[in-house]
C-alpha positions in Angstrom: -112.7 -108.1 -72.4 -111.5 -111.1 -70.9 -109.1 -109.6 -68.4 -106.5 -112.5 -69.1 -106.5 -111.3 -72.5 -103.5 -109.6 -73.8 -104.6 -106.3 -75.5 -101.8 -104.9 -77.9 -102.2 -101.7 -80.0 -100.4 -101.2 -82.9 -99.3 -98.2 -84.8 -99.5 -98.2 -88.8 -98.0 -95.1 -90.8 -100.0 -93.6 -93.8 -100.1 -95.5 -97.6 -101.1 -98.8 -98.5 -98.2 -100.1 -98.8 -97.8 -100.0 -94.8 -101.3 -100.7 -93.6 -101.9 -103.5 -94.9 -98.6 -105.5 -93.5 -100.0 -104.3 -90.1 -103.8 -105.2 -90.6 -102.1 -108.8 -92.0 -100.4 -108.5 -88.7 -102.9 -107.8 -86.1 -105.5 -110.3 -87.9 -102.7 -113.0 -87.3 -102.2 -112.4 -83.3 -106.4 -111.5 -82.8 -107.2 -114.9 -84.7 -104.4 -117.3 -84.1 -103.7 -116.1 -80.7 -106.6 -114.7 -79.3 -105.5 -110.9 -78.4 -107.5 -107.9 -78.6 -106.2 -105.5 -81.0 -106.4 -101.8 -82.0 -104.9 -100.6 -84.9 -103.9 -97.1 -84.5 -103.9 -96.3 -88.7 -101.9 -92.7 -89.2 -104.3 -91.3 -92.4 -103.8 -88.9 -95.1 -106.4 -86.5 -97.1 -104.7 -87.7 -100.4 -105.6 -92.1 -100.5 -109.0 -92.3 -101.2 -108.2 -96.3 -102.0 -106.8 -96.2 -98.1 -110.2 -94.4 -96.9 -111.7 -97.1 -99.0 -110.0 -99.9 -98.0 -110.3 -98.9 -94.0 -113.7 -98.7 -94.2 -114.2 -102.0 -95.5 -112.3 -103.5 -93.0 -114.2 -102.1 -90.2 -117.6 -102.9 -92.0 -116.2 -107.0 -92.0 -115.6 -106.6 -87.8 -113.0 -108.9 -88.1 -113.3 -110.5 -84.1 -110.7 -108.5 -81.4 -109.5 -106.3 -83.9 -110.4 -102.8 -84.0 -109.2 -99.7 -86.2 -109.3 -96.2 -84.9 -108.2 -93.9 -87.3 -105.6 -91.2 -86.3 -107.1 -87.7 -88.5 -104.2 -86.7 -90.7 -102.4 -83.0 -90.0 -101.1 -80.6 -92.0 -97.5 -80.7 -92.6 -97.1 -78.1 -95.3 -95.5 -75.6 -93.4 -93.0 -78.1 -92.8 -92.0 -79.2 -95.8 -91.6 -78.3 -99.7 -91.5 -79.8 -103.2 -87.8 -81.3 -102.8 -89.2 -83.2 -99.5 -88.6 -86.8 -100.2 -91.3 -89.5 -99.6 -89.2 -90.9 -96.3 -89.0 -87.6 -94.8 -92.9 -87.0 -95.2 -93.6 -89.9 -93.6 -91.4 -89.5 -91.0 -92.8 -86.0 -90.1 -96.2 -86.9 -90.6 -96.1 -89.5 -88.1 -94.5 -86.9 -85.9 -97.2 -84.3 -85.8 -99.4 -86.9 -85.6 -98.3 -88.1 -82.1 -101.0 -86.0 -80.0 -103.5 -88.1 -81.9 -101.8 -90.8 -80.7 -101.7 -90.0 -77.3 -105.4 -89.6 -77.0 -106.2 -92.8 -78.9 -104.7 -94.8 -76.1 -105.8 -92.6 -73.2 -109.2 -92.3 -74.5 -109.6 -96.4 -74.9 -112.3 -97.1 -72.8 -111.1 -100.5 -72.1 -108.1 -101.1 -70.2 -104.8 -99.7 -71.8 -102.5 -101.9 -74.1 -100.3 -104.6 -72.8 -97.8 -103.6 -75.3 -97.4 -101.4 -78.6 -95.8 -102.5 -81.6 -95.1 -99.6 -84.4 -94.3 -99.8 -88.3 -91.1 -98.7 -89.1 -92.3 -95.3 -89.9 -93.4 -94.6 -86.3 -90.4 -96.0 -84.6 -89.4 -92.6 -83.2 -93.1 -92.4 -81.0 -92.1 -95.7 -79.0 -90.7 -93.9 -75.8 -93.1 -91.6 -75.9 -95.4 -94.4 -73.5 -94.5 -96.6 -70.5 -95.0 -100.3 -72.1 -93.5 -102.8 -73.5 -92.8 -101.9 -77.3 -92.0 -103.5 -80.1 -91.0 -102.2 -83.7 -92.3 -104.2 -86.9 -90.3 -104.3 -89.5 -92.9 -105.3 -92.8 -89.8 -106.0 -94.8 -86.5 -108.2 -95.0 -84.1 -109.4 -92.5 -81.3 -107.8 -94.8 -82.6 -104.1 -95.1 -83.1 -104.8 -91.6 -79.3 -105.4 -91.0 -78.7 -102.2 -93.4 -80.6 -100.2 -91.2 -79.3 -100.6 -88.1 -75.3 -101.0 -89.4 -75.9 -97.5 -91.6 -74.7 -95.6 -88.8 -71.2 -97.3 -88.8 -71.1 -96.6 -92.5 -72.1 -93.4 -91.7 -68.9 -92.9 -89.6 -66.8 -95.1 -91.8 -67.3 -94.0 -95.5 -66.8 -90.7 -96.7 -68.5 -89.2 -99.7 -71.2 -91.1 -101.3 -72.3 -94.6 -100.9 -73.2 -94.6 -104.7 -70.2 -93.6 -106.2 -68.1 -96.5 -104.1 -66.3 -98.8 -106.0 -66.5 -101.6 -103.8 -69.8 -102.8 -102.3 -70.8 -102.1 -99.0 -70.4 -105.1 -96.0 -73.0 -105.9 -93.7 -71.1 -108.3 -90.4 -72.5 -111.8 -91.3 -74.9 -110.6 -94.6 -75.0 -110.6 -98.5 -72.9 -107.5 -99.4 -74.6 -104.6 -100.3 -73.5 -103.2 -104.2 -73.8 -99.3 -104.2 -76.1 -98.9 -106.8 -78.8 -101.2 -105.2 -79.0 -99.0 -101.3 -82.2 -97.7 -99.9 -83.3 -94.5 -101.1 -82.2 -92.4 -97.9 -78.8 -93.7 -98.9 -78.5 -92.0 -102.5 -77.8 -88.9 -101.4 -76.2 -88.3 -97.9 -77.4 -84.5 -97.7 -80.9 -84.9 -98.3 -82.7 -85.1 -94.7 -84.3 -88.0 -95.4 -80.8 -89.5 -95.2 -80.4 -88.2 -91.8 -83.9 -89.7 -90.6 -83.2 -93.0 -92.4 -79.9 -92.9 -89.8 -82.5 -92.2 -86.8 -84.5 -94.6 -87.8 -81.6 -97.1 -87.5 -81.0 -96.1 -83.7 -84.0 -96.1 -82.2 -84.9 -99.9 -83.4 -82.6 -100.4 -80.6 -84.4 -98.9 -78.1 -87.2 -101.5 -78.4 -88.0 -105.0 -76.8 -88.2 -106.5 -79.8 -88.2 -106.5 -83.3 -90.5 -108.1 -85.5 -89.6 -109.0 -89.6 -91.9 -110.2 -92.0 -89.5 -112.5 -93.5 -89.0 -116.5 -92.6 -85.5 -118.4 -91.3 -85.6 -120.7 -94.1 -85.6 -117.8 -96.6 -83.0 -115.4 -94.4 -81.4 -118.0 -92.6 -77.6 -116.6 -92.6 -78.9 -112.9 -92.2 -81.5 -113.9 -89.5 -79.0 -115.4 -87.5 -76.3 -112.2 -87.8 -79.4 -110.2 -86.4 -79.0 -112.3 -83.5 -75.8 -113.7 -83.0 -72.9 -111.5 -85.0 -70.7 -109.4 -82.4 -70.6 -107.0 -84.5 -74.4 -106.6 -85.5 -75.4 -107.9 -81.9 -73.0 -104.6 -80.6 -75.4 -101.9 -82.0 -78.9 -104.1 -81.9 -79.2 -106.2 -78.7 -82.5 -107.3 -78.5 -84.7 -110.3 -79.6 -85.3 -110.5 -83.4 -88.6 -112.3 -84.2 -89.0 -113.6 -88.0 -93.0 -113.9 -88.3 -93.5 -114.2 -92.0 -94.9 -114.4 -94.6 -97.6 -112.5 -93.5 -99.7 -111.4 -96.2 -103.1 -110.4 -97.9 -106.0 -113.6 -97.6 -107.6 -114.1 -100.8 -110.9 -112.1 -101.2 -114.5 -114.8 -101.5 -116.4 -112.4 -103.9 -118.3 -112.4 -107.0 -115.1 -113.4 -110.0 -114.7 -109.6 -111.8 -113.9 -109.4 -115.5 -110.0 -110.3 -114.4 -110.8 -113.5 -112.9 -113.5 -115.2 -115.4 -110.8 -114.2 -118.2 -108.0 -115.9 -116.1 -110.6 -118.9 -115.9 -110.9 -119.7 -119.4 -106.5 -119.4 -119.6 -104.1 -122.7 -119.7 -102.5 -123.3 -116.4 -99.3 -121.0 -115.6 -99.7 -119.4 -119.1 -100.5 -115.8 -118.5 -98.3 -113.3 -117.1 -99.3 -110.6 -114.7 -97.6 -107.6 -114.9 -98.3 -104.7 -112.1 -96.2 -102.1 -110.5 -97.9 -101.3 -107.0 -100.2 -98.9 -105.5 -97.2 -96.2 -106.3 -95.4 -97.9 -109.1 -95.0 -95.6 -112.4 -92.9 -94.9 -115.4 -91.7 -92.7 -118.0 -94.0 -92.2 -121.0 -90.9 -94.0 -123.2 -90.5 -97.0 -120.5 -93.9 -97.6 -120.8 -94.3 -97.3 -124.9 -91.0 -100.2 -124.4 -93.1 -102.0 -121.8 -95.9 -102.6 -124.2 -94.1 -103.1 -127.6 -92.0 -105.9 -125.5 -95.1 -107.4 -124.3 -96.9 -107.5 -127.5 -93.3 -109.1 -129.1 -93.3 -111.3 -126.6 -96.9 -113.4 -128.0 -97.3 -114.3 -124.0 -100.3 -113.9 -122.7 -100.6 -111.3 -120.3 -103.2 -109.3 -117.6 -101.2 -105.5 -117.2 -102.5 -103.0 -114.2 -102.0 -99.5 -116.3 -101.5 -96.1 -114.5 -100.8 -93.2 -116.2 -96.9 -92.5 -117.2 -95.1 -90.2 -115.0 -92.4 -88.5 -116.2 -91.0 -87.0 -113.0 -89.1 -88.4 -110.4 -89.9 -91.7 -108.5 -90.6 -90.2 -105.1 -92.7 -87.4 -106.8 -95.0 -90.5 -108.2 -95.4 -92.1 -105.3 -96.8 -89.3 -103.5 -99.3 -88.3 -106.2 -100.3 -91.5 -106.8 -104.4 -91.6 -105.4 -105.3 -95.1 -107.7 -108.7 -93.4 -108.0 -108.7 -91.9 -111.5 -109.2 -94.3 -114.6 -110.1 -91.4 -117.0 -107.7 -91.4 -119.6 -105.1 -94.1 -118.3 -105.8 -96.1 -121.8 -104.7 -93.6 -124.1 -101.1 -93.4 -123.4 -100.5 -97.2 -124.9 -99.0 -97.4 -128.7 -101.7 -96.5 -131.5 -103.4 -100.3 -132.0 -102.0 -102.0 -129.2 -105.1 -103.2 -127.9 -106.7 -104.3 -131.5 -103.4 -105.8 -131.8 -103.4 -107.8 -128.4 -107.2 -107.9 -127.7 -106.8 -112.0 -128.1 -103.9 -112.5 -125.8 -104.3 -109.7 -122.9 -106.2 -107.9 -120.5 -105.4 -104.1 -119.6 -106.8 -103.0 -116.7 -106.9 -98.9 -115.6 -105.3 -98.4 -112.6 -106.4 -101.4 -109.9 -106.9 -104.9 -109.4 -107.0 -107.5 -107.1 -103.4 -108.5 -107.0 -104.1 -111.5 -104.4 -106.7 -113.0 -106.0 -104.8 -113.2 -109.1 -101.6 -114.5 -108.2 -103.3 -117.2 -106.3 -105.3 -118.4 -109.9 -103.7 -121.2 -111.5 -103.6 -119.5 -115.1 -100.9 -117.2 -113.4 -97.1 -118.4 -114.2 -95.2 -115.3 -113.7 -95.5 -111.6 -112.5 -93.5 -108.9 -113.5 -93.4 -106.8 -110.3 -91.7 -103.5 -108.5 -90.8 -106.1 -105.8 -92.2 -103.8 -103.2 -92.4 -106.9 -100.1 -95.8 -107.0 -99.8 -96.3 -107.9 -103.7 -93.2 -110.0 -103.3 -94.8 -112.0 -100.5 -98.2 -112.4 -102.3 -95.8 -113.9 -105.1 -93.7 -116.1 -103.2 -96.3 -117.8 -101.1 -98.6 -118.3 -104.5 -95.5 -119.8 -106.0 -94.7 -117.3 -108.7 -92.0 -116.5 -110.2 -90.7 -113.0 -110.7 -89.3 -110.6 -113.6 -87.9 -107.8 -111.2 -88.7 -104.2 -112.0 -87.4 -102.7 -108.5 -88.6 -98.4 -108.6 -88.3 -97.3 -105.5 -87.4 -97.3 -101.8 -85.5 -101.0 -100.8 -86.9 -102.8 -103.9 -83.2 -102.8 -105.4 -82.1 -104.8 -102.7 -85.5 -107.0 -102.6 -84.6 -107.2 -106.3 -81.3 -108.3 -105.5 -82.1 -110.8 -103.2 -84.6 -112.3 -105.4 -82.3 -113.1 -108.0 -78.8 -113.8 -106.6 -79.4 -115.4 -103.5 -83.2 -117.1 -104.0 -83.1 -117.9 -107.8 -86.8 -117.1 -107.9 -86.8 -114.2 -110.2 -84.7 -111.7 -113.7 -84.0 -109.1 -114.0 -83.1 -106.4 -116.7 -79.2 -106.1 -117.3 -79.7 -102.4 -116.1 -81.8 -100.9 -113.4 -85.1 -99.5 -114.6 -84.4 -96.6 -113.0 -81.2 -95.9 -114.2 -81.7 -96.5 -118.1 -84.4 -97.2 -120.3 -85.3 -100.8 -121.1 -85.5 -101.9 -124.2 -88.5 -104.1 -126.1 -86.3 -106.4 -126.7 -84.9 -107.3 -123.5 -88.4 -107.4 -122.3 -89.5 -109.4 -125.1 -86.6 -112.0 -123.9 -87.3 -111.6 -120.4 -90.7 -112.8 -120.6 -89.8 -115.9 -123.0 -87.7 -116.7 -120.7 -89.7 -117.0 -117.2 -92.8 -118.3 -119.2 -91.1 -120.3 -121.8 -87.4 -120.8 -121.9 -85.9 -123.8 -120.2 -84.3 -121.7 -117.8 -87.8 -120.1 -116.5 -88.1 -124.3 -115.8 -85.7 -124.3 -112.9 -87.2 -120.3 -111.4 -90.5 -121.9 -111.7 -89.4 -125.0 -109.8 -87.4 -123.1 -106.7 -90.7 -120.6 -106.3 -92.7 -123.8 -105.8 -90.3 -125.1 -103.0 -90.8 -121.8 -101.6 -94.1 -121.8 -101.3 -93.9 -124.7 -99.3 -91.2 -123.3 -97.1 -93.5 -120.5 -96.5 -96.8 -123.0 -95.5 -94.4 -124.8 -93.1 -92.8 -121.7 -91.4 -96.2 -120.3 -90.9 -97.7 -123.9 -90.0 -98.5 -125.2 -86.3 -94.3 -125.9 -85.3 -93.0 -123.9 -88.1 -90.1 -121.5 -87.3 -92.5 -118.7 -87.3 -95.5 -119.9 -85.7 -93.4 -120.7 -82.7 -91.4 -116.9 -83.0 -94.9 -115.3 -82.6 -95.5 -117.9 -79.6 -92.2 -116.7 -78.3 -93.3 -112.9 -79.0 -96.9 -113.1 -76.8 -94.9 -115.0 -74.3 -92.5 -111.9 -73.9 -95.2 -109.6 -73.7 -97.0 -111.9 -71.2 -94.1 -112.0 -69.1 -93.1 -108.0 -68.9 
């Protein structure tokens, strides 16, 4: 290795979800600033799509970027069936640290320059004697939420969710109770407590990296780094490098993308719910019925219904078993809409498809990465938030961006009808109202181009970023 070049390791925790926003990240700084990188990727024995999907990406040798998988450990003696999803991660990036520590020491190359973690693996950071940096793969505002929880924490008896008033973040979109972070529903569940830890030790870092852009956060973007009260608790530099995302896969077109080829333009909706996104057996008998009313085309990823909780879904979820997935849809439903969808078991590729020009609207979880892959495609969004901060991505989409619906009642909170569906989708595809969404998700995308663009507000953060770890 060149030994002016800057060699930075960085820390992913286990799921999907989270690798990819830091292979997106370490292929930006290896090929548009030419630094050596080694992704440190925390695995699991249950994501055969994340064994998969790593060993594809070391069979491409993408140039300066290598990954060294960490071997996953057993945490079952330290946790049980109430453990929430948070929590797991959170340990299992833990007991994973001695893997950690002999990854770097056994680099044959010189050390890193600097490490940046995911915000999973935020508590690891002091553990070694360089710069670090955290990345948080999400928004500026659950940012804010995250670091100001503690003050809540101190200020706000009982729980968040039964407040009548919503919850105010110093310079930021106020918070409604029923739309916090998961760690925030129930304040004696130890995932709250971790969510809380997780909040302090940002501020232990040299920097903090968001995949989000100004022109999209601009008023919460410039709290992080210039409201007293925000600035009090979280001192360092903030560094907006978005919209990193997902490059669109050059391969043979699969049964998806020669149907989307013979589609009018913008006519078809996609509907998909993420790597870990399920629902109830009912929700998704409504799902269908109101798709089918709706007479819009439409490609829909299916996974099996889970009648359990949310978190409980998540962590079962392996996206490896197609067997069966069919058979839970209403009795005809595909005779019935064999002319005007395609339902998929289980997978598909999600960028490819929302950059095809047949594609006019996606009902999503709103999990960031999907959100991304949506924005910067110019798509527009029926929000079906599930889990973790997709309320307030939800939110956010609607209120504040105009780029996106959503159901009069959270998903996971009641059961949503055919009918509203059925309107819902008439009216991002059809209605004159979808019109003006369709239009502001178009001056998104180009927002997002220029950000990312030679000049753009995040090209030159990430400049800023290599300079700092240049100059430590």
């Amino acid at each position: 290795m060149d030994s002016s070049q800057l060699h930075v390791a960085i820390v992913s925790s286990p799921g999907m979800g989270h690798l990819i926003p830091v292979l997106v990240l370490g292929n930006q700084l290896a090929t548009h600033h030419n630094i050596k990188i080694t992704i440190l990727a925390i695995t699991t024995n249950s994501s055969s799509a994340e064994t998969k999907f790593l060993k594809k990406f070391n069979n491409e040798k993408i140039s300066n970027v290598e990954i060294v998988p960490i071997p996953s450990v057993d945490i079952s003696h330290l946790i049980d069936s109430s453990t929430k999803v948070f929590t797991r991660l959170r340990i299992l990036v833990r007991e994973a640290l001695p893997g950690i520590r002999r990854a770097i020491a056994s680099m044959t190359h010189r050390g890193p320059d600097a490490l940046v973690v995911d915000l999973f693996c935020t508590q690891i950071a002091e553990e070694f004697n360089i710069p670090k940096y955290a990345y948080h793969p999400t928004t500026a505002w659950t940012l804010a939420l995250a670091i100001y929880c503690r003050v809540f924490d101190k200020e706000i008896e009982g729980e968040y969710v039964d407040l009548q008033q919503p919850l105010k973040i110093p310079g930021c979109k106020a918070l409604r109770p029923d739309e916090v972070v998961d760690p925030m529903l129930d304040r004696r569940d130890q995932q709250y407590e971790e969510y809380i830890k997780m909040g302090i030790e940002y501020a232990s870092f040299d920097g903090i990296l968001i995949n989000t852009w100004e022109d999209l956060e601009g008023e919460t973007v410039k709290a992080l780094r210039s409201n007293d009260k925000l600035r009090s608790i979280l001192k360092v530099p903030i560094y907006p490098i978005g919209p990193l995302r997902r490059t669109v896969e050059i391969t043979e077109p699969d049964e998806v993308i020669q149907w989307l080829d013979k589609q009018n333009h913008e006519s078809v909706l996609f509907v998909c719910f993420g790597s870990g996104g399920t629902m109830s057996s009912q929700q998704m008998t409504e799902l269908a019925w109101g798709l089918e009313l709706s007479q819009q085309k439409f490609v829909w990823v299916v996974r099996p219904p889970f009648d359990g909780d949310a978190d409980s879904a998540y962590l079962n979820s392996t996206g490896n078993d197609t067997r069966g997935v069919l058979e839970y849809l209403p009795e005809g439903f595909l005779t019935r809409t064999k002319d005007m969808s395609l339902v998929v078991p289980m997978w598909a590729r999600q960028v490819d498809i929302l950059s095809h020009s047949s594609v006019g609207g996606f009902m999503s979880h709103c999990g960031w990465n999907s959100t991304i892959e949506s924005l910067t495609n110019g798509v527009p969004i029926i929000a079906w938030p599930l889990h973790a901060e997709q309320k307030m991505n939800a939110a956010m989409l609607t209120e504040e961006l105009g780029v996106a619906i959503r159901p009069a009642v959270l998903p996971t909170k009641k059961l949503v009808k055919r009918e509203e569906i059925q309107e819902m989708v008439k009216i991002l595809m059809q209605a004159k109202e979808g019109k003006g969404i369709r239009e502001k998700a178009k001056k998104l995308k180009m927002s997002a181009e220029n950000a990312l663009s030679e000049g753009g507000s995040s090209y030159n953060s990430i400049c800023e970023l290599v300079k700092d770890i240049r100059t430590r």
